[in-house]
Structures are given as structure tokens and as C-alpha cells.
C-alpha positions in Angstrom: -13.9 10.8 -8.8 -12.6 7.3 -8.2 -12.3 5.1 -10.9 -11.4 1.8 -9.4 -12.3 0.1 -6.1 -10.4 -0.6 -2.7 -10.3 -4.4 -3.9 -8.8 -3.4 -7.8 -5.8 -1.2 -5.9 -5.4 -3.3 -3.4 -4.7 -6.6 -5.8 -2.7 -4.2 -8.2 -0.5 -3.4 -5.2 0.3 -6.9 -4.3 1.3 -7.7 -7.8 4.0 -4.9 -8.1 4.9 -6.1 -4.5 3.7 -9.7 -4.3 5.9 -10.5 -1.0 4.0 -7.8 0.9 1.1 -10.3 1.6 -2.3 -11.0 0.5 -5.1 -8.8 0.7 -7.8 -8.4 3.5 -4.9 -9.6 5.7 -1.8 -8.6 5.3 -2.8 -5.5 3.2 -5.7 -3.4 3.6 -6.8 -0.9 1.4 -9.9 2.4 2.2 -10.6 5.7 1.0 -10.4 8.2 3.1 -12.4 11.1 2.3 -11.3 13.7 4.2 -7.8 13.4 2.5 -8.8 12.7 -0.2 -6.5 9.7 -0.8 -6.6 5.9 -0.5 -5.1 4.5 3.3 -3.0 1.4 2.5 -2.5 -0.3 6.3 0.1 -3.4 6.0 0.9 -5.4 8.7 3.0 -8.5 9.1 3.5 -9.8 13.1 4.0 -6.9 15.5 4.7 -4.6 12.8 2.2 -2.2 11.1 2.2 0.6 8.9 -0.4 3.2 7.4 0.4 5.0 4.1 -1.4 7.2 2.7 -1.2 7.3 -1.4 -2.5 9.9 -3.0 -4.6 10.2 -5.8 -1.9 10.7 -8.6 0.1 7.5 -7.3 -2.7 5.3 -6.8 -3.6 5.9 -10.5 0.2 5.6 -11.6 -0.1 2.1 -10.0 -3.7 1.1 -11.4 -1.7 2.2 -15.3 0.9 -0.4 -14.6 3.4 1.7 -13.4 5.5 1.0 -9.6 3.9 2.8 -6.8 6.9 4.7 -5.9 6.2 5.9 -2.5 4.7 3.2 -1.4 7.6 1.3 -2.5 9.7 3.1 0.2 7.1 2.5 2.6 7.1 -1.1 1.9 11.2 -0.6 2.3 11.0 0.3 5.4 8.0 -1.9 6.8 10.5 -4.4 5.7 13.5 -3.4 7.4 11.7 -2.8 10.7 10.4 -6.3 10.5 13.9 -7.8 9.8 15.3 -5.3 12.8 17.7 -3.5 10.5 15.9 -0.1 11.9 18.5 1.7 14.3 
């Protein structure tokens, strides 16, 4: 069961990562059901990116705690955006 909505992850997300962007644009945040975990899309210019964080990391993030793999994710978005990717 899902104790906390697409809005409450998403704005707990930009504040462990508040250079990521703002919500609704840069950062988008569903449930996918079929997975069973949430869908975090980020984009910033050309670059996108869909992660998909499951259950036990999105409630690691809602208790205050980083987002680990999504961190990485973020990471990389990053580099591919400053063209560090090879």
C-alpha cells in the first residue's frame, strides 16, 4: 500500500537533490502498477532519464534518508548533460 503521494516523493526528492530541478517540470514522479514501483522521469534540455525506484527506496527517501540509487541515476543524468559520458 502507498503511503504517500507522487507530489510528497517527488518534493522529498528535490530536497535531497535540490539542483535536479523543480517538480512537474524538471522532475516527474507516477506509480506504476505493474511494477510495483514509483517511475521518477527527469529531464533537463535534450537529456532524459526514467528510474524506476522501488518501494523500499522510495520509503528510505520519504524517512529522511538519501535515495541511493537514484542518486547514481542523478550522477549520471548529470554527466551526460555536462558531456563527460564516453
Amino acid at each position: 500500500m502507498i503511503m504517500y503521494s507522487e507530489t510528497a516523493l517527488c518534493e522529498r526528492i528535490t530536497s535531497l537533490y535540490p539542483d535536479i530541478g523543480e517538480c512537474g517540470s524538471d522532475i516527474n514522479v507516477t506509480y506504476n502498477e505493474s511494477e510495483k514501483a514509483w517511475v521518477v522521469h527527469l529531464e533537463k534540455g535534450s537529456h532524459s532519464l526514467n528510474h524506476f525506484l522501488e518501494m523500499m527506496d522510495a520509503d528510505k527517501c520519504m524517512e529522511g534518508k538519501q535515495c541511493v540509487a537514484l542518486g547514481l541515476e542523478i550522477a549520471q543524468l548529470r554527466k551526460n548533460i555536462e558531456g563527460k559520458q564516453f
